[in-house]
C-alpha positions, 0 to 999 in steps of 0.5 A: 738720511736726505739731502741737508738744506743749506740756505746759502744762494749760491749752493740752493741754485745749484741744488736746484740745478741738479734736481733738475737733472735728476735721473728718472728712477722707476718704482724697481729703484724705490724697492732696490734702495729704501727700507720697506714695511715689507723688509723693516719687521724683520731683523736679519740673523744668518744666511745658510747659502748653498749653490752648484755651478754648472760651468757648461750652461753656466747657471745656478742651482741652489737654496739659501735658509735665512734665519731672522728675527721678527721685530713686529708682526707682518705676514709679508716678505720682500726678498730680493731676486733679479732676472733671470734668477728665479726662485723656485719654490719657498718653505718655512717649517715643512710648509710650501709657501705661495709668492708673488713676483714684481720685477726684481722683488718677491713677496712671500706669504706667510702662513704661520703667525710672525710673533713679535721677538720670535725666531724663524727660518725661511727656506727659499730654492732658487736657479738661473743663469746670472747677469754677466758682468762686462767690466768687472768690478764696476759691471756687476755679475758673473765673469766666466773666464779660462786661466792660462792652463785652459781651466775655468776661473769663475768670480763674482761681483756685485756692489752696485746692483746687489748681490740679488743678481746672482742669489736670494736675499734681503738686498738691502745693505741697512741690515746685515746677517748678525751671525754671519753665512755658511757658504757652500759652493759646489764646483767640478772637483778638479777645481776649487771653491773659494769663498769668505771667512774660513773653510770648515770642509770639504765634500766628495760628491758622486757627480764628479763635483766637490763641495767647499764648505765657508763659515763667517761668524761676524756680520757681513754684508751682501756685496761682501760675500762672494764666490770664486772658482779656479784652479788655485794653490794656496799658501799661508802665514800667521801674522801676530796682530793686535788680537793676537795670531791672524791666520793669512791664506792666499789663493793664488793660480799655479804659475802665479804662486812664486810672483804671489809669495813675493808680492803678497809680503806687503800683507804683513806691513799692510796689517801693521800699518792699519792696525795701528791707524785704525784699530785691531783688523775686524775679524780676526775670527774669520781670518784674512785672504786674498784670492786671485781673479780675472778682474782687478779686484773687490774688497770681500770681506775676510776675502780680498779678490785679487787682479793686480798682476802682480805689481806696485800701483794701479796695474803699474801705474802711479795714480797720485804721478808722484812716484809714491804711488809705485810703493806699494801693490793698490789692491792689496792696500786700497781693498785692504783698507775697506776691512776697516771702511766698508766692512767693519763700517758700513754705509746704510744707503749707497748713496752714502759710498764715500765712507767707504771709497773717501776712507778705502783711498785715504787708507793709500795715505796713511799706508805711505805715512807709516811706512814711508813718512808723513812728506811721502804722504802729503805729496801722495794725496796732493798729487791725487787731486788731479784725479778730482772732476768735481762733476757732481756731489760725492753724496747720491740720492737716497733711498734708490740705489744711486751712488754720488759722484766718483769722486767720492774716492780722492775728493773724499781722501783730499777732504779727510786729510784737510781734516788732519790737518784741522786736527793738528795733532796726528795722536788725536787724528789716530784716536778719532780714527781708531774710535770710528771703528771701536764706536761703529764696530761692525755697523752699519752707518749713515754720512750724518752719524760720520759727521757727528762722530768728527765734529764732537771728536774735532771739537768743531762744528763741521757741517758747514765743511761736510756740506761743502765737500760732501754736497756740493761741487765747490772748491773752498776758495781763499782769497787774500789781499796785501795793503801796505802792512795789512794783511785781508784774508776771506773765504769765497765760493763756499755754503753759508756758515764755512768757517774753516780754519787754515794754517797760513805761512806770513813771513816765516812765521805759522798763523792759523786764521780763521776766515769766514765771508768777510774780509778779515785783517791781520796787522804784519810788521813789515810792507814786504808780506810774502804769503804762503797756504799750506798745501794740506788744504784742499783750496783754491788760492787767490791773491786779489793784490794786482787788482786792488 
């Protein structure tokens, strides 16, 4: 999906601004972030991933077997490995493979005949030393880290860059492997091998080494999947849910365990409360954990990372600077929240980010409304909007690998909870949330089947609202004037076509209006008007009075 054309004058300038700006981006970025014929003929099925540590020389020994379908025939593979990675040697079917390389992708020649609707198996060796990551989890990589007992606590992340920077795949996050990985980590054997979904064994090796053995059986996406190696002691509970029994585990470091069994009881009403906004939690199958790392955290599926220290908000800290904020752990509820938006629901193209960040930081909100009330809520997200910047549009560029704006995160929560309001029934709000995540059940998605889904579900056109919010830097301006017993009201510095409801307080009595570019007027029974907006809406408010 590309960038809408809206033919407003204001927003084309500013368009046309930012296009300006553009950022340079290489031939690298066009094979990192778009579909190519060499990766569209293939569907991908399962990843069989099998890696050894070596923590001295920190660097990767490993194989990943990739089963795929093919959807038509073509004799020529991209997959994706990034420098200094390299892979070492392909085979399908016993037979050695020959591979060109060009930067960041490889393309492998295929001898036998890709038969359309055929089945196959590709087997790719692979070693290196991964990119480290400077800043985890924005900078992505390996962080290679000693906990406070002088053990190596090793993590990875890779949401931005891809999970190509540390192994072999098809790096692109339109398709997911349909059944799942198999993730076997191989690590020194005083130490413990954790990744996603549920551990089916573990192997003794001769050389001093354990291997952990992971299975996820659902759809996963490569950012998802991620390995980490610590130290760790671990403790469990079942939570019975929607689906049934979920099975919890919790890997924690050993002097953190008591802090953890005490932190990690807002699990149980994490689950609760998102079960019931959105829906079953997607994978039961796979269970849900939460592992501790050297970094904040990260939303890996079935295996939220961990960093927090152990306390409420955001290393301690309220982001919304409500005091509601303090209530509840942010890793744990924010990367929580991203099983439901981001991976059970999935973007296409990162530069469609915000529905997992918009609905990850609105997943805070509702969290707060559950539990606390629909007042803690409303303060929450109103006081979140300090954090906007309104710099540049959520949406990215496509088809690169480049997300939009940081806003994407309260903007987009702000804008969600407009919506609600729209709504104005908090059971059909439920309804459409919970329909998001049964009609995108483990999909992967674009902003304009989003848009879609809540337009016809809202029972209004909103692309106009999207277009604003999402693709510009605008902030929807109500401007109001009072003249004798009339009351004029329009909407300004909005896109063509805004047409957005809003509930206005006039003299104690609730109006919903509907403003568009022109002045519109509401006849009052009194020269003594007293307006209030209702602070749900993310808008700027103007009253014109004095200076008319």
């Amino acid at each position: 999906m590309r960038l809408k054309t809206v033919i407003n004058v204001t927003l084309t300038l500013f368009i046309t601004s930012i296009n300006a700006q553009q950022p340079a981006f290489t031939r690298q970025d066009t094979l990192r972030g778009s579909i190519t014929n060499e990766r569209i003929w293939w569907d991908l099925l399962h990843y069989d991933l099998n890696m050894k540590i070596d923590v001295p020389t920190k660097s990767i020994q490993g194989t990943n077997t990739i089963t795929y379908k093919v959807l038509r025939e073509n004799q020529l593979m991209q997959i994706d490995l990034q420098p200094p990675m390299k892979i070492t040697a392909v085979k399908q079917d016993g037979i050695s493979l020959t591979y060109n390389r060009d930067g960041n992708v490889y393309y492998i020649k295929l001898t036998k005949k890709q038969q359309s609707n055929s089945t196959k198996k590709l087997t790719l060796d692979f070693e290196g030393i991964p990119a480290v990551s400077n800043n985890p989890p924005w900078d992505d990589g390996f962080t290679w880290s000693i906990d406070k007992n002088g053990n190596d606590f090793i993590a990875t992340t890779c949401q931005g860059e891809g999970a190509s920077l540390w192994w072999p795949s098809k790096d692109h996050m339109y398709d997911e492997p349909e059944n799942g990985i198999k993730l076997s980590i191989t690590a020194p054997e005083h130490l413990m091998g954790v990744g996603n979904g549920r551990l089916k064994k573990v192997i003794s090796n001769d050389d001093q080494t354990k291997t952990y053995v992971w299975e996820v059986k659902n759809p996963i996406s490569n950012y998802g999947i991620n390995m980490n190696i610590g130290n760790y002691h671990t403790f469990s509970e079942k939570y019975m849910g929607e689906e049934g029994e979920l099975d919890c585990g919790y890997y924690v470091l050993p002097y953190n365990l008591e802090k953890a069994k005490k932190q990690f009881e807002q699990v149980p009403k994490m689950l609760k409360a998102f079960e019931y906004w959105f829906g079953p939690y997607p994978f039961y199958e796979d269970s849900f954990k939460i592992v501790e790392v050297p970094y904040l955290g990260m939303e890996h599926q079935s295996s939220i990372t961990y960093g927090n220290e152990y306390q409420n908000g955001y290393r301690g800290r309220d982001l919304s600077g409500t005091g509601w904020g303090l209530k509840f752990d942010f890793i744990i509820i924010h990367e929580s929240g991203h099983e439901w938006f981001a991976n059970n629901i999935t973007y296409k193209d990162i530069a469609d980010m915000w529905i997992h960040e918009g609905f990850g930081a609105y997943a805070e909100n509702l969290y707060l409304d559950f539990h606390y009330g629909t007042e803690a809520c409303n303060a929450y997200v109103a006081g979140t909007r300090r954090l906007i910047r309104n710099d540049r549009p959520i949406i990215g560029y496509y088809n690169v690998n480049k997300p939009g704006s940081g806003d994407m995160y309260y903007k987009g929560s702000n804008m969600l909870h407009t919506l609600r309001q729209i709504v104005n029934n908090d059971e059909n709000w439920r309804s459409i949330l919970r329909g998001l995540n049964i009609d995108f059940y483990h999909q992967t998605v674009t902003t304009e089947q989003i848009e879609n889904y809540l337009s016809k579900h809202i029972g209004i056109k909103l692309k106009p609202f999207f277009d604003q919010y999402l693709r510009t830097i605008q902030i929807p301006k109500f401007e109001y004037k009072i003249k004798g017993n009339q009351f004029l009201y329009r909407w300004s510095n909005v896109v063509d076509g805004f047409n957005m409801p809003i509930k206005v307080t006039v003299n104690d009595q609730i109006q919903w209006l509907s403003p568009t570019e022109s002045w519109k007027k509401l006849q009052v029974k009194s020269n003594n008007i007293i307006i209030k907006t209702d602070n749900n809406f993310y808008i700027d408010v103007e009253d014109l009075t004095i200076n008319n």
